[in-house]
C-alpha atoms as an extended CHARMM CRD file, in Angstrom:
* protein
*
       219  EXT
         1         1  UNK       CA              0.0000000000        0.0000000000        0.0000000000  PROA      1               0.0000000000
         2         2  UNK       CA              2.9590000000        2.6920000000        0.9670000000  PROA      2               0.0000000000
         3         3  UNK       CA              4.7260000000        1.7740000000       -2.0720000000  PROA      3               0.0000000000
         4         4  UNK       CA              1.3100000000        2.2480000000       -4.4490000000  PROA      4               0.0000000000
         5         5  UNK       CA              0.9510000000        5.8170000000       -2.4750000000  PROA      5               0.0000000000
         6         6  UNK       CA              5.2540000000        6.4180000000       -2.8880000000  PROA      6               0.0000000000
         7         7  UNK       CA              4.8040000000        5.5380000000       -6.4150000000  PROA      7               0.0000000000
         8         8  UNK       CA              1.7600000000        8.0610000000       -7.1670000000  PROA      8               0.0000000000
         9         9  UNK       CA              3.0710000000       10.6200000000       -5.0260000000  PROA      9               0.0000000000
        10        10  UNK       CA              6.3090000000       10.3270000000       -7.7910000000  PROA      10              0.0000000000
        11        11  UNK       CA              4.2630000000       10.4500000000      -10.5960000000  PROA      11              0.0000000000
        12        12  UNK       CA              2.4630000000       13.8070000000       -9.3100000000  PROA      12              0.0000000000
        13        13  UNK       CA              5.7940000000       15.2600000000       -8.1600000000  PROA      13              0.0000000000
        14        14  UNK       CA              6.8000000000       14.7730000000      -11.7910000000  PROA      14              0.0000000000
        15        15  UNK       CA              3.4290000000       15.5710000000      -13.3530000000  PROA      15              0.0000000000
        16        16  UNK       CA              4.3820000000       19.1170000000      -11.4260000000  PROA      16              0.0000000000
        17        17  UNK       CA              7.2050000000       19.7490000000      -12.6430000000  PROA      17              0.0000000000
        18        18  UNK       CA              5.4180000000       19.5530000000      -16.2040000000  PROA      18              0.0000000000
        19        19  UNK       CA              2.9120000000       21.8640000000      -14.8260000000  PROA      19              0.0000000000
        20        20  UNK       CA              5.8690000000       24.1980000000      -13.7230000000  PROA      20              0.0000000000
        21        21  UNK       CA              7.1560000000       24.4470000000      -17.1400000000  PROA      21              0.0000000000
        22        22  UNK       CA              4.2070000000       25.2190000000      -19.0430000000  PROA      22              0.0000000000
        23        23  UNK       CA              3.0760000000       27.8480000000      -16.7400000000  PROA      23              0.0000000000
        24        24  UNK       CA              4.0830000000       31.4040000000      -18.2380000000  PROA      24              0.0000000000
        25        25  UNK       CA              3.5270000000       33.4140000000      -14.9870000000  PROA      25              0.0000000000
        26        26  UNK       CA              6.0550000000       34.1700000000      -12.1850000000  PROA      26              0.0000000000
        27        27  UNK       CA              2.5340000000       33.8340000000       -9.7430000000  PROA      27              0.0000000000
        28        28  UNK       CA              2.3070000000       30.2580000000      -11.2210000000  PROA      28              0.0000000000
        29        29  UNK       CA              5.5610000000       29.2660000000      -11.0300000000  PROA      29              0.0000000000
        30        30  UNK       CA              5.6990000000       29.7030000000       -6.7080000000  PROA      30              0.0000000000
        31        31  UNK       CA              2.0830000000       28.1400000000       -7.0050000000  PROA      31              0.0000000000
        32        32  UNK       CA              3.8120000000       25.1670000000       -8.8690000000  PROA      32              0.0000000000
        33        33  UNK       CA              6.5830000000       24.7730000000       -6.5650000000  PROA      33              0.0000000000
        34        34  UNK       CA              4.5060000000       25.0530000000       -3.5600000000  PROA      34              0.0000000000
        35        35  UNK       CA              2.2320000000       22.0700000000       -4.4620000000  PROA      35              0.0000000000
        36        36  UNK       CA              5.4710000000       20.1870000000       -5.4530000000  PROA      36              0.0000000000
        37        37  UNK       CA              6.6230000000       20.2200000000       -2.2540000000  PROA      37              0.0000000000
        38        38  UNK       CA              3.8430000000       19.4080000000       -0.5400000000  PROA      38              0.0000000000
        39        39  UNK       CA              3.3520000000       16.0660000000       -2.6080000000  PROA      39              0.0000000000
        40        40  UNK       CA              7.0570000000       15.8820000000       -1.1950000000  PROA      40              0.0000000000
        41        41  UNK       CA              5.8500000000       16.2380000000        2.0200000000  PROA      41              0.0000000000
        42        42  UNK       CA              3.3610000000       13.9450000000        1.9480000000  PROA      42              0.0000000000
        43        43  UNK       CA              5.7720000000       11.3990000000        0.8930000000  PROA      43              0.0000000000
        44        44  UNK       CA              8.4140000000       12.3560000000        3.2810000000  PROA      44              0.0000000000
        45        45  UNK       CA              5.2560000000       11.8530000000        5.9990000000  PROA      45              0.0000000000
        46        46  UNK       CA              4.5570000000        8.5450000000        4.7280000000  PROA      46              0.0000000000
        47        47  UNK       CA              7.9950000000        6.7240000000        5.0110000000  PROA      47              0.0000000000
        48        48  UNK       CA              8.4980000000        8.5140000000        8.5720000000  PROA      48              0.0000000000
        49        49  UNK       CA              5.2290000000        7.3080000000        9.7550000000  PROA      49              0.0000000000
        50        50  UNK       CA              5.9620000000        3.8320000000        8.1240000000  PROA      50              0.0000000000
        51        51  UNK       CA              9.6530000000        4.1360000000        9.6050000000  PROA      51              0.0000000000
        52        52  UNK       CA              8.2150000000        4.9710000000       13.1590000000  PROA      52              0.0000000000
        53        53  UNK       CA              5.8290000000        2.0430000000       13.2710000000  PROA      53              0.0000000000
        54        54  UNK       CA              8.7530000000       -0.4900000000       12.0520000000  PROA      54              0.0000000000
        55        55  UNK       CA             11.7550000000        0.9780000000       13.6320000000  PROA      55              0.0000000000
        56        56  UNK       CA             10.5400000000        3.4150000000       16.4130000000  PROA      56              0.0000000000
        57        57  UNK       CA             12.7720000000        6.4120000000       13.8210000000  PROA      57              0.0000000000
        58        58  UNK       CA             11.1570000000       10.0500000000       13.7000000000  PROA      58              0.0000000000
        59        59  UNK       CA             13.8730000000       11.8500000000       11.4340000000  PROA      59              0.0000000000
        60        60  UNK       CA             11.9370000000       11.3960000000        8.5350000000  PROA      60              0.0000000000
        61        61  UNK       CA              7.9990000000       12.7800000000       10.1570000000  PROA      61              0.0000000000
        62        62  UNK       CA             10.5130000000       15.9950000000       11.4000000000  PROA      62              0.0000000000
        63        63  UNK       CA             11.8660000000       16.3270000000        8.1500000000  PROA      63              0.0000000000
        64        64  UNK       CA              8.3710000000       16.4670000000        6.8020000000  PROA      64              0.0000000000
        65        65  UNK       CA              7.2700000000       19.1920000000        8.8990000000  PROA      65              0.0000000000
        66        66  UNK       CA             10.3570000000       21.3470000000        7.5870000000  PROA      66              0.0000000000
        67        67  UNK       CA              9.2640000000       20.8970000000        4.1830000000  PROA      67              0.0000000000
        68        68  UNK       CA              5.7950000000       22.0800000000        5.1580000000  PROA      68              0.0000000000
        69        69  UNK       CA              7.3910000000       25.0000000000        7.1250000000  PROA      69              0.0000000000
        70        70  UNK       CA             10.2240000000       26.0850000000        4.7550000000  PROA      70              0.0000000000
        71        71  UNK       CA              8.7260000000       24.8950000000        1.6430000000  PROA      71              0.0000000000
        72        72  UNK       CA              4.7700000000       24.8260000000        1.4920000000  PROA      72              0.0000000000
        73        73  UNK       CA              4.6170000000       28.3900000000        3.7980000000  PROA      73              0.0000000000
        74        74  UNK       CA              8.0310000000       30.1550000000        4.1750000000  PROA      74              0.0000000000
        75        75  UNK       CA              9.8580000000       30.2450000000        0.9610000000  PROA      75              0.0000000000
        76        76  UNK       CA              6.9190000000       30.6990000000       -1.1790000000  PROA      76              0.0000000000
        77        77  UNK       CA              5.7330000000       33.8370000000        0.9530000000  PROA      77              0.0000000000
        78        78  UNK       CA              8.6490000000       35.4440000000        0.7820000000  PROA      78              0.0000000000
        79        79  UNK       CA              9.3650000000       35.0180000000       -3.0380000000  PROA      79              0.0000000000
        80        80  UNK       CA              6.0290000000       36.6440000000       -3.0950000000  PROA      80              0.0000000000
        81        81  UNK       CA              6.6820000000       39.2340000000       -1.2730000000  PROA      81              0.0000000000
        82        82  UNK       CA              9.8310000000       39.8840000000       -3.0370000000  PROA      82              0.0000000000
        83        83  UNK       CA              8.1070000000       39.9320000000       -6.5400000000  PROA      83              0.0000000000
        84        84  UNK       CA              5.6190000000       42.3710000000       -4.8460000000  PROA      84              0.0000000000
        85        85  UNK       CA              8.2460000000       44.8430000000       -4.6420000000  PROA      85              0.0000000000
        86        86  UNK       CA              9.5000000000       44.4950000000       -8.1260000000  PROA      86              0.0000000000
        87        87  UNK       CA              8.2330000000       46.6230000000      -10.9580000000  PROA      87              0.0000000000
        88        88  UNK       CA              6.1120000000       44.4560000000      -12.9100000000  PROA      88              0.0000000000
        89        89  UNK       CA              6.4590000000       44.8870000000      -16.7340000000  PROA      89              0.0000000000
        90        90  UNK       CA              4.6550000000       42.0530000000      -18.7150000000  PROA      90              0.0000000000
        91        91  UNK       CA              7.5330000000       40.3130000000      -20.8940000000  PROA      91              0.0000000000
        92        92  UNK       CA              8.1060000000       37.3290000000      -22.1360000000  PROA      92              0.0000000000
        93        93  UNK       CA              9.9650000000       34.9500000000      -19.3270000000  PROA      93              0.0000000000
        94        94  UNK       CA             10.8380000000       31.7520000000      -21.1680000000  PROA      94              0.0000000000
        95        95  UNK       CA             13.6280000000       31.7900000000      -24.0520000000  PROA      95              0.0000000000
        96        96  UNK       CA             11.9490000000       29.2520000000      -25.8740000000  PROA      96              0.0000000000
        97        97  UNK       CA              7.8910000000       28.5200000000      -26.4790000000  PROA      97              0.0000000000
        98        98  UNK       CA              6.6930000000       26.6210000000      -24.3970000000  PROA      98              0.0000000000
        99        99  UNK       CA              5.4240000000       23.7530000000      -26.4520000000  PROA      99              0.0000000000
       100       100  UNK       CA              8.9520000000       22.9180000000      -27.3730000000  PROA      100             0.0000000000
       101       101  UNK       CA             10.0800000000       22.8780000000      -23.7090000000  PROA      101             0.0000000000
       102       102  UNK       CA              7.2450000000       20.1830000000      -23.0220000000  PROA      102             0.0000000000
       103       103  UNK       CA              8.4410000000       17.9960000000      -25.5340000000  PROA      103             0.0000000000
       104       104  UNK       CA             12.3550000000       18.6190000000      -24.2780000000  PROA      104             0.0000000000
       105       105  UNK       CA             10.7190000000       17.7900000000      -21.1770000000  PROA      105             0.0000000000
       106       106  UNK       CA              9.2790000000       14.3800000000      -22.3630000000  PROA      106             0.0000000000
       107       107  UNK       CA             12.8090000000       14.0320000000      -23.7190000000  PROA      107             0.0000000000
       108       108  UNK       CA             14.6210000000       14.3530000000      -20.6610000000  PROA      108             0.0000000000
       109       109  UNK       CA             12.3380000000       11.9430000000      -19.2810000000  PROA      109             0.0000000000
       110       110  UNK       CA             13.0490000000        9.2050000000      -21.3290000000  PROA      110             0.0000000000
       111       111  UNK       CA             16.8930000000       10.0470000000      -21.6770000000  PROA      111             0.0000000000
       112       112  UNK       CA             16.2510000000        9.3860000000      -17.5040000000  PROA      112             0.0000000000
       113       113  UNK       CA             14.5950000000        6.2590000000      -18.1210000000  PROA      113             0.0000000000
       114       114  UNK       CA             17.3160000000        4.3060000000      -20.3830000000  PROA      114             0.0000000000
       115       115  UNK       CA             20.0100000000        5.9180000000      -18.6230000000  PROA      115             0.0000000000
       116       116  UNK       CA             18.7230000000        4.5020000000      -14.8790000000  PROA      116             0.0000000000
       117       117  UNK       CA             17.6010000000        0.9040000000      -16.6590000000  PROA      117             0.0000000000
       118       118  UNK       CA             21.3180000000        0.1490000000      -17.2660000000  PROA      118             0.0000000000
       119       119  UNK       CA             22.3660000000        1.1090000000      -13.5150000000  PROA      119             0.0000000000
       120       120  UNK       CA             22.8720000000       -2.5690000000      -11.9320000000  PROA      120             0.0000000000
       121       121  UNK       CA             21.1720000000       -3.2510000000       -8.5800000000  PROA      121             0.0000000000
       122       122  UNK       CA             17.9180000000       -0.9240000000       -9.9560000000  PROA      122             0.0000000000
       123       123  UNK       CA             15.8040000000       -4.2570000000      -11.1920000000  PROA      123             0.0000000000
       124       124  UNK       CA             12.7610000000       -3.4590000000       -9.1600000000  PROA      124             0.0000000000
       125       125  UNK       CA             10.3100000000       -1.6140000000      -11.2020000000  PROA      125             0.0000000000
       126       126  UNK       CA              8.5310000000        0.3120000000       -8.6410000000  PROA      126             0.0000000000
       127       127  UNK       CA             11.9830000000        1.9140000000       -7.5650000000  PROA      127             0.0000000000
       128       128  UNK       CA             12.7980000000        2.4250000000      -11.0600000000  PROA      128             0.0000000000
       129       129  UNK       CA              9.5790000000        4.2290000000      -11.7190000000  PROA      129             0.0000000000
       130       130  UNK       CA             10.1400000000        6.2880000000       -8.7760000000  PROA      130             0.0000000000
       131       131  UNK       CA             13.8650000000        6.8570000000       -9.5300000000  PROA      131             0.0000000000
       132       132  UNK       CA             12.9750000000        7.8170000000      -13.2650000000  PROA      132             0.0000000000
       133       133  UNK       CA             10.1270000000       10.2700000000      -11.8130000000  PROA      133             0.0000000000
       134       134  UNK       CA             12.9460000000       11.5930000000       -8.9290000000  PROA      134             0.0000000000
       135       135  UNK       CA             15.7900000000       12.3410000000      -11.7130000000  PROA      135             0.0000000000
       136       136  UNK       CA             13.2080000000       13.3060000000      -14.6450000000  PROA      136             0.0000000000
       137       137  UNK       CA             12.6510000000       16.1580000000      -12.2280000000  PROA      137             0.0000000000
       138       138  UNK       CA             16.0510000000       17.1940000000      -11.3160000000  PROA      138             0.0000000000
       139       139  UNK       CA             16.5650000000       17.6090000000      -15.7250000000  PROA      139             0.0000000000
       140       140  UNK       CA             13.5270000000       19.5430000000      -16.0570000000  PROA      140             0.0000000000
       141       141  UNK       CA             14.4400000000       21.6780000000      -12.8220000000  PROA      141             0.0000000000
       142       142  UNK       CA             17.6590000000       22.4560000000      -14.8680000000  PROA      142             0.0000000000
       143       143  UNK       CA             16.0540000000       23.0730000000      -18.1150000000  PROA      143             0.0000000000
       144       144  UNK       CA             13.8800000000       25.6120000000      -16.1940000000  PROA      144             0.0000000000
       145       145  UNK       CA             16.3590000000       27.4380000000      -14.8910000000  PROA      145             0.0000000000
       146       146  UNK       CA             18.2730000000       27.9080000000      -17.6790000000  PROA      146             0.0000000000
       147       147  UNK       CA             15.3240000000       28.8570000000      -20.0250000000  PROA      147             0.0000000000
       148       148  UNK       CA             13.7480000000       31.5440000000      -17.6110000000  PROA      148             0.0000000000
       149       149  UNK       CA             15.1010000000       35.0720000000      -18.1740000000  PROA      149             0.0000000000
       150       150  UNK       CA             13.6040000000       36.2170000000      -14.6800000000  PROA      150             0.0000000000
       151       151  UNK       CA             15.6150000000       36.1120000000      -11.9850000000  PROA      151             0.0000000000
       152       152  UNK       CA             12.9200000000       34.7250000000       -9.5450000000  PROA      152             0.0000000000
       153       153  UNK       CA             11.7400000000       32.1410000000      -12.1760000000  PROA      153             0.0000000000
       154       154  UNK       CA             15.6820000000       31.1330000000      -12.0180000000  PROA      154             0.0000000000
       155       155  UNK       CA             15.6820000000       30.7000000000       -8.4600000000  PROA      155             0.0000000000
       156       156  UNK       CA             11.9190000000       28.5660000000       -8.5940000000  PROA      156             0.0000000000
       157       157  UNK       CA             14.1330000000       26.1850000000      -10.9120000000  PROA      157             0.0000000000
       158       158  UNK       CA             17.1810000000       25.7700000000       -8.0840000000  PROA      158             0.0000000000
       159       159  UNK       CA             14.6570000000       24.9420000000       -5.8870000000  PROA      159             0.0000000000
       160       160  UNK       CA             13.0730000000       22.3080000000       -8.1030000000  PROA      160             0.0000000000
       161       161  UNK       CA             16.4590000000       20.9620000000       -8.5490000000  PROA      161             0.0000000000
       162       162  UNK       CA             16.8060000000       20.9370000000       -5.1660000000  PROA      162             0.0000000000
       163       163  UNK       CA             13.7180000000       19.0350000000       -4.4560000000  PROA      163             0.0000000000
       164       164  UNK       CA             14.7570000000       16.1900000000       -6.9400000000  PROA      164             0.0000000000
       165       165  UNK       CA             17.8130000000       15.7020000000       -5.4070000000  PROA      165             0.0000000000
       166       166  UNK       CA             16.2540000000       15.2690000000       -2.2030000000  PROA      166             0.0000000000
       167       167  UNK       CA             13.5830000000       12.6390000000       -3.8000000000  PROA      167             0.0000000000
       168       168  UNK       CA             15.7810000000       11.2530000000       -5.4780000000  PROA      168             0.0000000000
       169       169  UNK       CA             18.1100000000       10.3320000000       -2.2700000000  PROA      169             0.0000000000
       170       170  UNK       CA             15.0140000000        9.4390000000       -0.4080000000  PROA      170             0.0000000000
       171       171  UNK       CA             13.4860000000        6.5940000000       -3.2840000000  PROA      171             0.0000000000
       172       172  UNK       CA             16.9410000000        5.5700000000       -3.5350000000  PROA      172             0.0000000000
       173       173  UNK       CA             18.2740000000        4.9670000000       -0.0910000000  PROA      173             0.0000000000
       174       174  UNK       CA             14.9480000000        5.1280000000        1.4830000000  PROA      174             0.0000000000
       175       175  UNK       CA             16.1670000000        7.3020000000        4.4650000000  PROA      175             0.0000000000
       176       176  UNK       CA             18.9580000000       10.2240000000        4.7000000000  PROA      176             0.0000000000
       177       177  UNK       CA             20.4590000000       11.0100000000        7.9670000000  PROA      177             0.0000000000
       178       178  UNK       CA             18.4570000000       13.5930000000        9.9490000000  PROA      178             0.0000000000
       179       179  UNK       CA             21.7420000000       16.2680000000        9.8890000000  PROA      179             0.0000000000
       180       180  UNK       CA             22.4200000000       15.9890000000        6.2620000000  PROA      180             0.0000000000
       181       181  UNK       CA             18.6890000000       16.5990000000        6.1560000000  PROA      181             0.0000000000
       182       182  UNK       CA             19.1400000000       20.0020000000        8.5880000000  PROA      182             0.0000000000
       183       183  UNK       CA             22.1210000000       20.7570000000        6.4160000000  PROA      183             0.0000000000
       184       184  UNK       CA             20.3700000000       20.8790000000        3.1830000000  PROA      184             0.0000000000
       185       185  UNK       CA             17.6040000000       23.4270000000        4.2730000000  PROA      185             0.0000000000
       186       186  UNK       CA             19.7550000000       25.4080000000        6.3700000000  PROA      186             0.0000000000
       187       187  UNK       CA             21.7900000000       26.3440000000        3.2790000000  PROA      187             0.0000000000
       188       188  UNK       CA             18.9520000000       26.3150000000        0.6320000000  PROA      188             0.0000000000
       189       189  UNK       CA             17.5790000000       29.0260000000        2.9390000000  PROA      189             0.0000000000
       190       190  UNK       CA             20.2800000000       30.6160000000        2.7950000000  PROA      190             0.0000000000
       191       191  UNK       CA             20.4910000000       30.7310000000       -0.8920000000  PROA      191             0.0000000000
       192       192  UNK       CA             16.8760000000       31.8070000000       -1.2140000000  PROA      192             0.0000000000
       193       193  UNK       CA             17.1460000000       34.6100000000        1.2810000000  PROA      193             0.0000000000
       194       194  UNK       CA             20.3420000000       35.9140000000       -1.1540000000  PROA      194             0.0000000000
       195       195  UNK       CA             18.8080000000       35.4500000000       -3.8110000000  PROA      195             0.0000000000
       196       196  UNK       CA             15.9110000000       37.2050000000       -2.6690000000  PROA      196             0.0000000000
       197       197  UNK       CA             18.1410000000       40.5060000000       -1.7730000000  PROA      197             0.0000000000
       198       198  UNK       CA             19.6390000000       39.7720000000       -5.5760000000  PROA      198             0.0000000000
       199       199  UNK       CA             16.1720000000       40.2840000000       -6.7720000000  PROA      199             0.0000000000
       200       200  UNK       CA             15.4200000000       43.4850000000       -5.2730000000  PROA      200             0.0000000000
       201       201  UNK       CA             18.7600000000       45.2240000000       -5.5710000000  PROA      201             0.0000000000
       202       202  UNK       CA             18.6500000000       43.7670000000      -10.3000000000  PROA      202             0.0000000000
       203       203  UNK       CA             15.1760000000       45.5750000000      -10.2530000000  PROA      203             0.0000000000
       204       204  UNK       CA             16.5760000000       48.9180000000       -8.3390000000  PROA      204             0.0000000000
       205       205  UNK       CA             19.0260000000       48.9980000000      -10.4920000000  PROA      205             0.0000000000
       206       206  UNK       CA             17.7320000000       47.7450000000      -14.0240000000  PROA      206             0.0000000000
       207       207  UNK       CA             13.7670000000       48.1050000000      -13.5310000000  PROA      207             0.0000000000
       208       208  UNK       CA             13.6260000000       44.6540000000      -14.1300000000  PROA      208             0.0000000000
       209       209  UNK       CA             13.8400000000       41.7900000000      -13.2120000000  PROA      209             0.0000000000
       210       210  UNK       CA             15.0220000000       40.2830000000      -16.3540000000  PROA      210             0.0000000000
       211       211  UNK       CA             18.7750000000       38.8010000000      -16.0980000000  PROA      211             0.0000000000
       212       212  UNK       CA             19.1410000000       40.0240000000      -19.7090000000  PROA      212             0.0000000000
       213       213  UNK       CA             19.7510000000       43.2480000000      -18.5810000000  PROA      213             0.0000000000
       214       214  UNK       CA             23.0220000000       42.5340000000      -16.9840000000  PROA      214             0.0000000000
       215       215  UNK       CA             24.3510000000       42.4010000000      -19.8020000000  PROA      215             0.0000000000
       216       216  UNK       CA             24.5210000000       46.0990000000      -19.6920000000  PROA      216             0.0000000000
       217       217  UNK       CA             27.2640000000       45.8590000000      -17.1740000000  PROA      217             0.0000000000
       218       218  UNK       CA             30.0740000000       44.9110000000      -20.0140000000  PROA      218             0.0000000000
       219       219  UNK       CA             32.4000000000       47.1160000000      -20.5680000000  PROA      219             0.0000000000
């Protein structure tokens, strides 16, 4: 039954990450990645709870409530908030239409899928589903990143990255130790509350948030 709900859960997680990159607003992108992690949450929740009940553990039930803390609630608010202070001028975010980053999408998923089927000690199928879903995600966070002009829609694709590397480590292994855990949202705060300050100080300076435009700094 856990690993039907684990499974789904992966599917959805990756499902979101297709949502994420056919959305053309930055308000859509932090609604994407907010829903993402909660589906990450939810699975986190499940393996503590089945953890607890086997093996008496609670690392995994506390790392779930930081995901809904930091990643449901905090981060989201406060990328919010910083795009609240931004001028907003409507322009075109994504490099390339989106259409053809769907189907590079679908391509990176499949690239996952034969690349993890040759990886010995992966026969199970559930885990490879999973793992295909977990990786698939950490591509398209990449391909996000890179294909967002914005500089908050290029922080929304870190943190996608970031949440398939933590999925990924947790249908692999099927538990991470509880300070590596700490260690990994201590310092993706971190990044977001730089990155946040980053934001503000392109706009002051440019009037937009729009990466682009440092371009002007060349000599």
């Amino acid at each position: 039954m856990n690993s039907n709900l684990l499974e789904t859960l992966s599917v959805l997680i990756l499902l979101s990450s297709f949502v994420l990159m056919a959305s053309k607003r930055i308000n859509s992108y932090i609604k994407t990645f907010r829903i993402q992690s909660f589906l990450i949450a939810l699975a986190a929740g499940i393996m503590g709870l089945r953890s607890l009940i086997s093996e008496g553990r609670w690392d995994f039930l506390v790392v779930c409530l930081l995901i809904m803390i930091f990643k449901v609630l905090y981060i989201p608010n406060m990328l919010n908030k910083t795009y609240k202070n931004v001028s907003y001028k409507v322009e075109k975010d994504f490099i390339l239409n989106i259409p053809i980053l769907v189907l590079l999408c679908c391509g990176l998923v499949v690239f996952s899928y034969f690349t993890l089927t040759g990886v010995d000690g992966l026969s199970q199928d559930v885990l490879n589903l999973q793992l295909v879903n977990a990786v698939s995600v950490i591509w398209i966070g990449l391909l996000f990143m890179i294909s967002r002009k914005k500089a908050i829609g290029q922080i929304i694709g870190f943190l996608v990255i970031e949440n398939g590397l933590y999925i990924t480590a947790m249908y692999s292994t099927q538990e991470m130790p509880f300070i590596v855990d700490l260690g990994i949202f201590i310092d993706l705060l971190t990044f977001v509350l730089i990155m946040g300050v980053m934001t503000f100080r392109i706009n002051e300076k440019f009037e937009s948030i729009d990466t682009d435009q440092l371009n002007n700094l060349k000599g």
